[in-house]
mmJSON file of the N, C-alpha and C atoms, coordinates in Angstrom:
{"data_MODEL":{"atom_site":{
"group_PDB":["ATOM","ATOM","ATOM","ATOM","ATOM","ATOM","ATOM","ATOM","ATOM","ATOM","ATOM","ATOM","ATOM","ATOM","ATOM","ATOM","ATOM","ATOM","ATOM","ATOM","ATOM","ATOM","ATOM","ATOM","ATOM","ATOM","ATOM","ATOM","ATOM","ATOM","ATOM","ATOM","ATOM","ATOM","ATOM","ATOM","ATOM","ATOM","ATOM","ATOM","ATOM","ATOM","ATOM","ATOM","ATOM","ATOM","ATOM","ATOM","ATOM","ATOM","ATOM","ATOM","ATOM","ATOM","ATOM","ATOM","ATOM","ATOM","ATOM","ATOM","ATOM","ATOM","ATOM","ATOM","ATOM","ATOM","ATOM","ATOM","ATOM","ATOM","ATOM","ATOM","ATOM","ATOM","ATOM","ATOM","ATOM","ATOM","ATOM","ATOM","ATOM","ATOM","ATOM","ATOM","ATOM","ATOM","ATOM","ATOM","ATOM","ATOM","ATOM","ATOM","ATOM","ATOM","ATOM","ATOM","ATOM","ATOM","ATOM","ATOM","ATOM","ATOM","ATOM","ATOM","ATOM","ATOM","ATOM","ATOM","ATOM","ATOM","ATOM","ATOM","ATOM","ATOM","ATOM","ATOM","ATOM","ATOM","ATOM","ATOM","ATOM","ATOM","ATOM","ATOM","ATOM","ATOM","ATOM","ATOM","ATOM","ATOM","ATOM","ATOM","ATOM","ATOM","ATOM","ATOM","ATOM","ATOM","ATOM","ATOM","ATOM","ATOM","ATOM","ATOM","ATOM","ATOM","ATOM","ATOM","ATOM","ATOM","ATOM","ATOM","ATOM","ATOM","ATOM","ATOM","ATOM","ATOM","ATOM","ATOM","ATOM","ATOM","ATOM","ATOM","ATOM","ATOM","ATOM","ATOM","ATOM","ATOM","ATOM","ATOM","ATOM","ATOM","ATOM","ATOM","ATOM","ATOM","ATOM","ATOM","ATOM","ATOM","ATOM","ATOM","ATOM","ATOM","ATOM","ATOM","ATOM","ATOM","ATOM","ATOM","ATOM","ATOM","ATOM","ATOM","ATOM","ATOM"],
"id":[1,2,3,4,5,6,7,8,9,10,11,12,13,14,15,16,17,18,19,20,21,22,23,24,25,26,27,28,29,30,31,32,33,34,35,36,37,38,39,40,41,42,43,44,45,46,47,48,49,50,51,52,53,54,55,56,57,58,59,60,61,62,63,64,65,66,67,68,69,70,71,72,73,74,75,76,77,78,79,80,81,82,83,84,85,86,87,88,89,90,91,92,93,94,95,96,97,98,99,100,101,102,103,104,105,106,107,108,109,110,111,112,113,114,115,116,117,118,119,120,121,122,123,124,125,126,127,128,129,130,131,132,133,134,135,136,137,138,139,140,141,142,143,144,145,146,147,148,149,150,151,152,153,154,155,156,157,158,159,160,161,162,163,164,165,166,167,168,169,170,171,172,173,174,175,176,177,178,179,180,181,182,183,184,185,186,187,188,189,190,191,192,193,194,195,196,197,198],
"type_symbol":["N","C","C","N","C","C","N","C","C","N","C","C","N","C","C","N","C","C","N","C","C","N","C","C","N","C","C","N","C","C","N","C","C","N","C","C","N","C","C","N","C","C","N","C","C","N","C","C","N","C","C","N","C","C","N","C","C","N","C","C","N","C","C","N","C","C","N","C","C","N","C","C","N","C","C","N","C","C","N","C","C","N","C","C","N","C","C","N","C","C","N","C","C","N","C","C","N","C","C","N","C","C","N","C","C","N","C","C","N","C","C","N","C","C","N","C","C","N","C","C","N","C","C","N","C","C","N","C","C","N","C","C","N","C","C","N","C","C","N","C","C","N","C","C","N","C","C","N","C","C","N","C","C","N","C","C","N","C","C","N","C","C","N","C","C","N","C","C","N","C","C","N","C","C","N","C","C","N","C","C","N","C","C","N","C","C","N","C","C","N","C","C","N","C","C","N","C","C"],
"label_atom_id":["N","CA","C","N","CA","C","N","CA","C","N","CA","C","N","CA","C","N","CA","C","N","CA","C","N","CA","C","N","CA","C","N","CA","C","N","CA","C","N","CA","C","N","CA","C","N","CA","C","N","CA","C","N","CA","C","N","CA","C","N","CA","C","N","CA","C","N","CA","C","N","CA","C","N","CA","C","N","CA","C","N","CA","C","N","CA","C","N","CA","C","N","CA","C","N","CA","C","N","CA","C","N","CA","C","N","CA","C","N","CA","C","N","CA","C","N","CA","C","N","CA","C","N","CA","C","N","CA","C","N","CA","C","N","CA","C","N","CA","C","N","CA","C","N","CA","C","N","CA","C","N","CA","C","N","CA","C","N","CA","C","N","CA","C","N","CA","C","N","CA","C","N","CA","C","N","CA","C","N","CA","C","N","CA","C","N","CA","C","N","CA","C","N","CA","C","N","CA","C","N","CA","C","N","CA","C","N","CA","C","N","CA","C","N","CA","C","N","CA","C","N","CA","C","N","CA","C","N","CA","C"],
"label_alt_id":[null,null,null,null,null,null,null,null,null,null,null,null,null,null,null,null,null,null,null,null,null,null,null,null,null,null,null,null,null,null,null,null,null,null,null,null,null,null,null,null,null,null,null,null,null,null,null,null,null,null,null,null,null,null,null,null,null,null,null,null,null,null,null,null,null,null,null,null,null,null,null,null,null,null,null,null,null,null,null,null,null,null,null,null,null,null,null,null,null,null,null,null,null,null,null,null,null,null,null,null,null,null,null,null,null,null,null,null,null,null,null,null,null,null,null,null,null,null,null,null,null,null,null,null,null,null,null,null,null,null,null,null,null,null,null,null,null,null,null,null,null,null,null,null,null,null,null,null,null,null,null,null,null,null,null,null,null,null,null,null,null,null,null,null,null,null,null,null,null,null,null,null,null,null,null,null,null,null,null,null,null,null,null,null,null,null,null,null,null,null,null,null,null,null,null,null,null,null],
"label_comp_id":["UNK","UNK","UNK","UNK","UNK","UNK","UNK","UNK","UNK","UNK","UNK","UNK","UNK","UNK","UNK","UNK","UNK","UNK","UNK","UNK","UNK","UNK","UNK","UNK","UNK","UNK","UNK","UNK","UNK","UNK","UNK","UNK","UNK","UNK","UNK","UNK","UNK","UNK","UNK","UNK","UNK","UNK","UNK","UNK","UNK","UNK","UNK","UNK","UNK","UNK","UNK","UNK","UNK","UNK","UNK","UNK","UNK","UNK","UNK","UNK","UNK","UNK","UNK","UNK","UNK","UNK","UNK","UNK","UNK","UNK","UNK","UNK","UNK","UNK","UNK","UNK","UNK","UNK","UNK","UNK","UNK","UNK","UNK","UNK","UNK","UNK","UNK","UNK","UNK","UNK","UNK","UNK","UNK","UNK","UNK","UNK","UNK","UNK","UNK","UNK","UNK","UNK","UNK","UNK","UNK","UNK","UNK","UNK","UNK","UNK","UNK","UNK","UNK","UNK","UNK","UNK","UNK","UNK","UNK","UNK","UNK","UNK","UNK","UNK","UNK","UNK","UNK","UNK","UNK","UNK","UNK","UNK","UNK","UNK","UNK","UNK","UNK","UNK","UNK","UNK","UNK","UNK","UNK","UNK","UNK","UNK","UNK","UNK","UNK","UNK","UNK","UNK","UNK","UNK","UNK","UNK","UNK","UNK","UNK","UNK","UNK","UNK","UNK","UNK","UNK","UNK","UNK","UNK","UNK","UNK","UNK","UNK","UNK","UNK","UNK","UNK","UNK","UNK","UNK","UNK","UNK","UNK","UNK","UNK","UNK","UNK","UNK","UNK","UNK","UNK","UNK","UNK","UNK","UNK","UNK","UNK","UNK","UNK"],
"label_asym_id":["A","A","A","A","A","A","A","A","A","A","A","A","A","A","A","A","A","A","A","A","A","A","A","A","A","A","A","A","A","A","A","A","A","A","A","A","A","A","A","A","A","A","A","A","A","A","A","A","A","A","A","A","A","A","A","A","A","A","A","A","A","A","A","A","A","A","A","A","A","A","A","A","A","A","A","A","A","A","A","A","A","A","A","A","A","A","A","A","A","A","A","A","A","A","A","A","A","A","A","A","A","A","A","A","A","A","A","A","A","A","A","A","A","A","A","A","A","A","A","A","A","A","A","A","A","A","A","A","A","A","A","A","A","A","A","A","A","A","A","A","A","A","A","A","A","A","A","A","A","A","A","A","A","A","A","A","A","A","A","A","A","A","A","A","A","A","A","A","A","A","A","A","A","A","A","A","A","A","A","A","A","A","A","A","A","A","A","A","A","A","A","A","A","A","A","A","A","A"],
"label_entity_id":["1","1","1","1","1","1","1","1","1","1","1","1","1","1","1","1","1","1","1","1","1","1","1","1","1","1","1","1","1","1","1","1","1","1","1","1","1","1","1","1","1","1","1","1","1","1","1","1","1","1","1","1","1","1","1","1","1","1","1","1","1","1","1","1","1","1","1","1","1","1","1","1","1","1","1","1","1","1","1","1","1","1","1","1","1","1","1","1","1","1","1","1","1","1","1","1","1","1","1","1","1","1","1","1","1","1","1","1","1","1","1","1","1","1","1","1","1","1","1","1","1","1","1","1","1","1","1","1","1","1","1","1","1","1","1","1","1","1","1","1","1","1","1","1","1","1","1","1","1","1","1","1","1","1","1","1","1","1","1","1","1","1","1","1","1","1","1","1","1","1","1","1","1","1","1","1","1","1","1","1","1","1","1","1","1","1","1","1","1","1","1","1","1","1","1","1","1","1"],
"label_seq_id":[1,1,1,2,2,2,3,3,3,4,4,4,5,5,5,6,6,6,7,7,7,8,8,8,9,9,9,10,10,10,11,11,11,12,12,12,13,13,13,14,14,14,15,15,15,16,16,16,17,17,17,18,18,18,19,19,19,20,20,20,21,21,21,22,22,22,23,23,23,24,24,24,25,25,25,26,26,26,27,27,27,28,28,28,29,29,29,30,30,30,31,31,31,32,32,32,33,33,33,34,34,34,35,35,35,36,36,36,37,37,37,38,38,38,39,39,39,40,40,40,41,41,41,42,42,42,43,43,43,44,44,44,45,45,45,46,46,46,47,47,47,48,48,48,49,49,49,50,50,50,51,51,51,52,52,52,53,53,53,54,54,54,55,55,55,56,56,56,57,57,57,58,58,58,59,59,59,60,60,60,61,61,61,62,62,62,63,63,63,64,64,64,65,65,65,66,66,66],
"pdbx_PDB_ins_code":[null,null,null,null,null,null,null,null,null,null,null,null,null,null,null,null,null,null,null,null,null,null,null,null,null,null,null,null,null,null,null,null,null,null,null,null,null,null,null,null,null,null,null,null,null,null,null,null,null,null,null,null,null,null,null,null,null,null,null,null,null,null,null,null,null,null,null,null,null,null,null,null,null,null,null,null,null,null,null,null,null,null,null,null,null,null,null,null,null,null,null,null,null,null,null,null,null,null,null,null,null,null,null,null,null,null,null,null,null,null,null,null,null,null,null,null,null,null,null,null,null,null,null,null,null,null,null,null,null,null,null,null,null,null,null,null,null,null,null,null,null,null,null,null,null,null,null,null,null,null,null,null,null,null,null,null,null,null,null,null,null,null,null,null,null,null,null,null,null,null,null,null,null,null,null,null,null,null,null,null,null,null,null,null,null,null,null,null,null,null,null,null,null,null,null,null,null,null],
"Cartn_x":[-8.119,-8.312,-8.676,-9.822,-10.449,-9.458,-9.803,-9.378,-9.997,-10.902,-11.779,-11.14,-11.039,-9.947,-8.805,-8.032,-6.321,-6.771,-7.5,-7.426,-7.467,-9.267,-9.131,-8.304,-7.565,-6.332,-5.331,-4.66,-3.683,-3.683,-5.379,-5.588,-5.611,-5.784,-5.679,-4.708,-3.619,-2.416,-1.482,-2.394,-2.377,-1.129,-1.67,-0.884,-2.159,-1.534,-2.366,-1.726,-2.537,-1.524,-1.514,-0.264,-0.054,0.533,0.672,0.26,-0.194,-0.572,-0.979,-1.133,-0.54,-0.289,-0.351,-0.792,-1.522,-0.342,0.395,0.954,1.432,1.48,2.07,2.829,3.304,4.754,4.919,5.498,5.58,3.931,2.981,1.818,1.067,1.524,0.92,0.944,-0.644,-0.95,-0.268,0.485,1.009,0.545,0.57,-0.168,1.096,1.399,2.564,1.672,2.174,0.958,2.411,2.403,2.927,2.145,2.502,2.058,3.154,2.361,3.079,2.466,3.091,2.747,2.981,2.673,2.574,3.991,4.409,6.061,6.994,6.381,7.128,7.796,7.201,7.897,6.868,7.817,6.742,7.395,6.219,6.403,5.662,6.522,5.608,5.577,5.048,5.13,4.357,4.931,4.47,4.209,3.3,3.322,1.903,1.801,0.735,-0.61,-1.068,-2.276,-3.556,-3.176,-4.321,-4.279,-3.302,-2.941,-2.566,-3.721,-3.512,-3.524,-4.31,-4.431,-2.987,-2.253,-0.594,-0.039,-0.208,0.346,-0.276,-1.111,-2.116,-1.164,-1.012,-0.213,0.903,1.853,2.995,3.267,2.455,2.698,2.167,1.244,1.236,1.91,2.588,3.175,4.234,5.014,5.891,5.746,4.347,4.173,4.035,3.961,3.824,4.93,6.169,7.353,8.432,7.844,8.496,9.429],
"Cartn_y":[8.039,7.389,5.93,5.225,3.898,3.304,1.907,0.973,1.347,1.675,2.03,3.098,4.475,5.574,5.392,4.463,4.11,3.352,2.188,1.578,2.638,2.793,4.165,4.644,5.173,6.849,5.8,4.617,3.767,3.543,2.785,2.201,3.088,4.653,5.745,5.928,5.35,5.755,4.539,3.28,2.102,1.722,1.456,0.251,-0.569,-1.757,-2.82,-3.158,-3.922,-4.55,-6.091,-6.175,-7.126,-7.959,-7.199,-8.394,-7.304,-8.142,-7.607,-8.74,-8.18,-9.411,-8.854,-9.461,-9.181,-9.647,-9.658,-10.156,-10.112,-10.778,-11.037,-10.517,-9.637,-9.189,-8.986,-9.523,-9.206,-8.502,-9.774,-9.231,-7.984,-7.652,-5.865,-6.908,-6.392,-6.901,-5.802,-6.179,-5.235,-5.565,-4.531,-4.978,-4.335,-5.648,-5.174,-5.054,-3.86,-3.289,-3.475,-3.799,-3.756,-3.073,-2.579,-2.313,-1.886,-2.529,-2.654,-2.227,-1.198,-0.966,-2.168,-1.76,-3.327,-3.085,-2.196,-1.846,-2.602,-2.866,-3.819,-2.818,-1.508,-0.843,-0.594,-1.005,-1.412,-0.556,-0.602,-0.088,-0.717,-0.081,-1.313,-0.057,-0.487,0.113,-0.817,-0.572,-1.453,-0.96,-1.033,-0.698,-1.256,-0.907,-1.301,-1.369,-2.57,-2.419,-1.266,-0.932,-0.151,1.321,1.755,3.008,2.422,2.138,1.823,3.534,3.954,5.392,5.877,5.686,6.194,5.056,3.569,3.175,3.423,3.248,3.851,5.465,6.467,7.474,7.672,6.7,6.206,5.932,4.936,3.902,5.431,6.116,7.149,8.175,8.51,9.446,8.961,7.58,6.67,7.387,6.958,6.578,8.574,9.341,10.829,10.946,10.762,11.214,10.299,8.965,8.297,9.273],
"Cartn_z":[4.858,3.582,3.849,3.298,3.581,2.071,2.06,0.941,0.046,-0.324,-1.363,-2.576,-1.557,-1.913,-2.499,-1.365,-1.936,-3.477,-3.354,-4.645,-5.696,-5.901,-7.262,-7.156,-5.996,-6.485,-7.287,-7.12,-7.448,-8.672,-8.94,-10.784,-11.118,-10.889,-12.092,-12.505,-11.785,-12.103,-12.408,-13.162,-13.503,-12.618,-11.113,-10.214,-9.942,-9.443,-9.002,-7.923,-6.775,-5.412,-5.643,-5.675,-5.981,-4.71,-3.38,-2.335,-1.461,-0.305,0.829,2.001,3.215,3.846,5.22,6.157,7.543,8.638,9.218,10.17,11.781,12.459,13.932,14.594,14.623,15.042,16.173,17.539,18.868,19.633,19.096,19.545,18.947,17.922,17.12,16.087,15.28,13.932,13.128,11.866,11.134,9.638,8.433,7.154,6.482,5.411,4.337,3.127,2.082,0.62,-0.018,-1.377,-2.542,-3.821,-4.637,-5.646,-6.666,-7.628,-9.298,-10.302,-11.524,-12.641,-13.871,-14.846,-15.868,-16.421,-15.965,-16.596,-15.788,-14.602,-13.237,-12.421,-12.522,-11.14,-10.235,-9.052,-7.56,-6.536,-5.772,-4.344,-3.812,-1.692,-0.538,0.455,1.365,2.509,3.572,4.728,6.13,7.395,8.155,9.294,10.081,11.464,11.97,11.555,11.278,10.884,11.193,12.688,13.539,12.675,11.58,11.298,9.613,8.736,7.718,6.747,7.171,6.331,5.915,6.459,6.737,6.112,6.04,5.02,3.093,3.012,2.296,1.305,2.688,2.445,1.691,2.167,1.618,0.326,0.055,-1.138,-2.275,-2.058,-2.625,-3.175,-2.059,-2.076,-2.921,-2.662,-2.939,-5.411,-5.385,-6.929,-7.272,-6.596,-6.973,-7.372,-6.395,-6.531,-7.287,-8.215,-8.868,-10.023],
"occupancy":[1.0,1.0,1.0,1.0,1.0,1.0,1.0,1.0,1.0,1.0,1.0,1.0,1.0,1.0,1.0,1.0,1.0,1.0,1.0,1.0,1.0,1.0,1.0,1.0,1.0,1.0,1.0,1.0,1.0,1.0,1.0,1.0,1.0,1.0,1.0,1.0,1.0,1.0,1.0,1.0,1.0,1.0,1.0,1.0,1.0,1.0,1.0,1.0,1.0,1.0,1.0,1.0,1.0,1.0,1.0,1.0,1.0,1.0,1.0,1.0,1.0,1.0,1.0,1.0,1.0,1.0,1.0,1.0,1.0,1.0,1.0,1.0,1.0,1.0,1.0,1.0,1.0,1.0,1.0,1.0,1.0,1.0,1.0,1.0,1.0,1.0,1.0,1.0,1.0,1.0,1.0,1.0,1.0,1.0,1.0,1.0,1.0,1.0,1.0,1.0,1.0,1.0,1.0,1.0,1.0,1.0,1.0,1.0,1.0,1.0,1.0,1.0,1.0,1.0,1.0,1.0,1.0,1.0,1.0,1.0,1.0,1.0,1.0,1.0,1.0,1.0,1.0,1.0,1.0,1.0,1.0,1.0,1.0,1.0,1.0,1.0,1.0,1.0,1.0,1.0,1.0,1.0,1.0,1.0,1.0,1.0,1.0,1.0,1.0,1.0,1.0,1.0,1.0,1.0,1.0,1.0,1.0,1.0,1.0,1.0,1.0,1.0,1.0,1.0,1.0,1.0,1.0,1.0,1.0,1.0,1.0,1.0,1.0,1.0,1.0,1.0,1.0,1.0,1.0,1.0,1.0,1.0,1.0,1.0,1.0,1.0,1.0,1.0,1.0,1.0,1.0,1.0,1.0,1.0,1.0,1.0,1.0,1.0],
"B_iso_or_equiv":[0.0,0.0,0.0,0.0,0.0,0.0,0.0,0.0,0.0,0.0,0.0,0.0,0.0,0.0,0.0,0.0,0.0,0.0,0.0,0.0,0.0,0.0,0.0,0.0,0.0,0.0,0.0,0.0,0.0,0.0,0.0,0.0,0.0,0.0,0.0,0.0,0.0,0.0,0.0,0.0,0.0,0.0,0.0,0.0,0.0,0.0,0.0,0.0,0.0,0.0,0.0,0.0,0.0,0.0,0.0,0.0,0.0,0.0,0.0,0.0,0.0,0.0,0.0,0.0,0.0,0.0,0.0,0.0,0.0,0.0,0.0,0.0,0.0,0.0,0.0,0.0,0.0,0.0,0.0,0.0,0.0,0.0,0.0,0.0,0.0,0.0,0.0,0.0,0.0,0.0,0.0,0.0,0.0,0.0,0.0,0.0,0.0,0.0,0.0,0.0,0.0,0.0,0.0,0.0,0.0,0.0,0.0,0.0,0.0,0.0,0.0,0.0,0.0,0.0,0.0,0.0,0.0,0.0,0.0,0.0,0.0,0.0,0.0,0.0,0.0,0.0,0.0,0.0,0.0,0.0,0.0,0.0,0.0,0.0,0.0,0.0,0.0,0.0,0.0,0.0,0.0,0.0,0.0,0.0,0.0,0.0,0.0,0.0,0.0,0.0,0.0,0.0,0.0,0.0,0.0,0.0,0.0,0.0,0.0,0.0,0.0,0.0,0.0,0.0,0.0,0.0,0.0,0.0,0.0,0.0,0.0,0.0,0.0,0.0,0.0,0.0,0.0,0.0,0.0,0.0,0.0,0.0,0.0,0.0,0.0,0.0,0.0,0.0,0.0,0.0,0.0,0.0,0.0,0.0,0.0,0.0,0.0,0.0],
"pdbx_formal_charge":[null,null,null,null,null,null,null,null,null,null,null,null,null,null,null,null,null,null,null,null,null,null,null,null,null,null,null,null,null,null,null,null,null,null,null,null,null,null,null,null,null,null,null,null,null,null,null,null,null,null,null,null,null,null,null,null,null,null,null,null,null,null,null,null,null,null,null,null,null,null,null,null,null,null,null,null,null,null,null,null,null,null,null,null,null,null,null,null,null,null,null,null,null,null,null,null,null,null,null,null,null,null,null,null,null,null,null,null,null,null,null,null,null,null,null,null,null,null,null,null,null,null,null,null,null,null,null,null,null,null,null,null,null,null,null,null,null,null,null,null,null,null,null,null,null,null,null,null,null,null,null,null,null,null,null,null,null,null,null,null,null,null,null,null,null,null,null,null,null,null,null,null,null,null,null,null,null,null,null,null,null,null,null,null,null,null,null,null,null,null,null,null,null,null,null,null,null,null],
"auth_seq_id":[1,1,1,2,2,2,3,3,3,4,4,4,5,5,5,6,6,6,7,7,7,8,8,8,9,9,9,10,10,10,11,11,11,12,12,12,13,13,13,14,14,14,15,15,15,16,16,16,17,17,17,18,18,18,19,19,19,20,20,20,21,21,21,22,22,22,23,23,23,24,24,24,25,25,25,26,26,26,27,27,27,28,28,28,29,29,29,30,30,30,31,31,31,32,32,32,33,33,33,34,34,34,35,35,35,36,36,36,37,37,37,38,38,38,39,39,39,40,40,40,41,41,41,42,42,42,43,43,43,44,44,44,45,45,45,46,46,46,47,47,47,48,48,48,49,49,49,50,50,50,51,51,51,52,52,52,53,53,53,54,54,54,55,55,55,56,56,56,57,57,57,58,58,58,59,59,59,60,60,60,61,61,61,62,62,62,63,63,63,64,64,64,65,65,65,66,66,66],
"auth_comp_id":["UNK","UNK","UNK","UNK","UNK","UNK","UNK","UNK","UNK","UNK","UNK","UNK","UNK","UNK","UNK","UNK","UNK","UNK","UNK","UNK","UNK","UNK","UNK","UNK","UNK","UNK","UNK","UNK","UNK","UNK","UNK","UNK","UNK","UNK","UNK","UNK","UNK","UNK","UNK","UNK","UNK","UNK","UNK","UNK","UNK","UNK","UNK","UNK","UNK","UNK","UNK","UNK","UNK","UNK","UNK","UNK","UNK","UNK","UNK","UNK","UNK","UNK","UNK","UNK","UNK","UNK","UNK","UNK","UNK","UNK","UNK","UNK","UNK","UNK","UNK","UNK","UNK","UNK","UNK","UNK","UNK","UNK","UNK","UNK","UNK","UNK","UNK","UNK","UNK","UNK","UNK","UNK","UNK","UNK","UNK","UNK","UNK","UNK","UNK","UNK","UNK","UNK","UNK","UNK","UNK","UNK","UNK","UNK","UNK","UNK","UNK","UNK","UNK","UNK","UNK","UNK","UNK","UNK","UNK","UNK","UNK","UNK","UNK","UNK","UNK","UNK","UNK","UNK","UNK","UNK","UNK","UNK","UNK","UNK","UNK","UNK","UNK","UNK","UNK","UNK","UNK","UNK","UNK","UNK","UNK","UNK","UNK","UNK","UNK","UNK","UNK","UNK","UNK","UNK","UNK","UNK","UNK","UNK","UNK","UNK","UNK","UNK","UNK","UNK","UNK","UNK","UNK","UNK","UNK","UNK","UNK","UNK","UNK","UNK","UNK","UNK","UNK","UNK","UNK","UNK","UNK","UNK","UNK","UNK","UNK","UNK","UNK","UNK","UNK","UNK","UNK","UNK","UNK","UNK","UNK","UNK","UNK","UNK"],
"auth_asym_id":["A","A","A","A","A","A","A","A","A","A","A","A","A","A","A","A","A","A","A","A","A","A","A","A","A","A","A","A","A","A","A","A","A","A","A","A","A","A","A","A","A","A","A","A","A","A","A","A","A","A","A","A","A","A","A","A","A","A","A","A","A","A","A","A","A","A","A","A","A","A","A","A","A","A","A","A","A","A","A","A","A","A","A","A","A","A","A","A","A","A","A","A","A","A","A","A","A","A","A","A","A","A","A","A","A","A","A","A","A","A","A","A","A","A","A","A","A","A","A","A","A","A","A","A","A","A","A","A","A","A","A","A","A","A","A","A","A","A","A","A","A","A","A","A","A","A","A","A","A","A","A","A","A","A","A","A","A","A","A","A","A","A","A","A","A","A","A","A","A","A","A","A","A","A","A","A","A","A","A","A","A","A","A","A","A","A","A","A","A","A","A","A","A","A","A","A","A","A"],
"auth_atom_id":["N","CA","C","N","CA","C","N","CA","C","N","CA","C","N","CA","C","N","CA","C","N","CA","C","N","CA","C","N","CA","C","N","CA","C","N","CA","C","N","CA","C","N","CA","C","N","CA","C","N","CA","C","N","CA","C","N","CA","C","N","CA","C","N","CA","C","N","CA","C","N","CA","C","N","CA","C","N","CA","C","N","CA","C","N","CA","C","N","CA","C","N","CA","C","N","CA","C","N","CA","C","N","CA","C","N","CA","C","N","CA","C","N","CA","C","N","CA","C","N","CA","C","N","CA","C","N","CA","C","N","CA","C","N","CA","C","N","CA","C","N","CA","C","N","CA","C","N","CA","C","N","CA","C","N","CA","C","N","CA","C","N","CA","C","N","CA","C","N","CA","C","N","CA","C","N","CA","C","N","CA","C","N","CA","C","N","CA","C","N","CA","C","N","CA","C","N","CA","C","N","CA","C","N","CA","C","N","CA","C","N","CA","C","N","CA","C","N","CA","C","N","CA","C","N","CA","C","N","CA","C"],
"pdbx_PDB_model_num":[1,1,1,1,1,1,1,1,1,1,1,1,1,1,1,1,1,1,1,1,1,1,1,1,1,1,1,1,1,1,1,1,1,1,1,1,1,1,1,1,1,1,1,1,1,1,1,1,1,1,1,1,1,1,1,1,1,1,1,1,1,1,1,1,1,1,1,1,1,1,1,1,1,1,1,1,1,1,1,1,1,1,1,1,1,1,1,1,1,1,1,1,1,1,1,1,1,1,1,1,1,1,1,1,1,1,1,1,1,1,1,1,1,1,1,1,1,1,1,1,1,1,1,1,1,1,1,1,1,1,1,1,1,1,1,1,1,1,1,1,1,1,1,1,1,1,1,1,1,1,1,1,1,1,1,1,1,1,1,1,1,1,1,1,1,1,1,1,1,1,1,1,1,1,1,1,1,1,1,1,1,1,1,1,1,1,1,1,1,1,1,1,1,1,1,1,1,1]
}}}
């Protein structure tokens, strides 16, 4: 799944990301995703940047099983 994918599948299901953040961690780039409905319930998920599809996955799966 590219960024493109995650977004549309997300706004259909009116979330927005409301951060996203790239970081350093013991030499491994890692990417933190948030996302929020306008009701204010959120989800995140984190992990190595090199394997975003799988965070991507998450935050999904995260809003299926709300």
């Amino acid at each position: 799944m590219n960024f493109i994918e995650f977004h549309n599948h997300i706004h259909k299901r009116d979330f927005l990301i409301v951060c996203l953040n790239d970081y350093k961690l013991e030499g491994e780039y890692h990417t933190f995703i948030a996302v929020q409905d306008k009701q204010g319930h959120g989800f995140h998920a984190e992990g190595k940047s090199d394997n975003l599809s799988q965070i991507y996955k998450e935050i999904i799966a995260k809003i299926e099983n709300q």
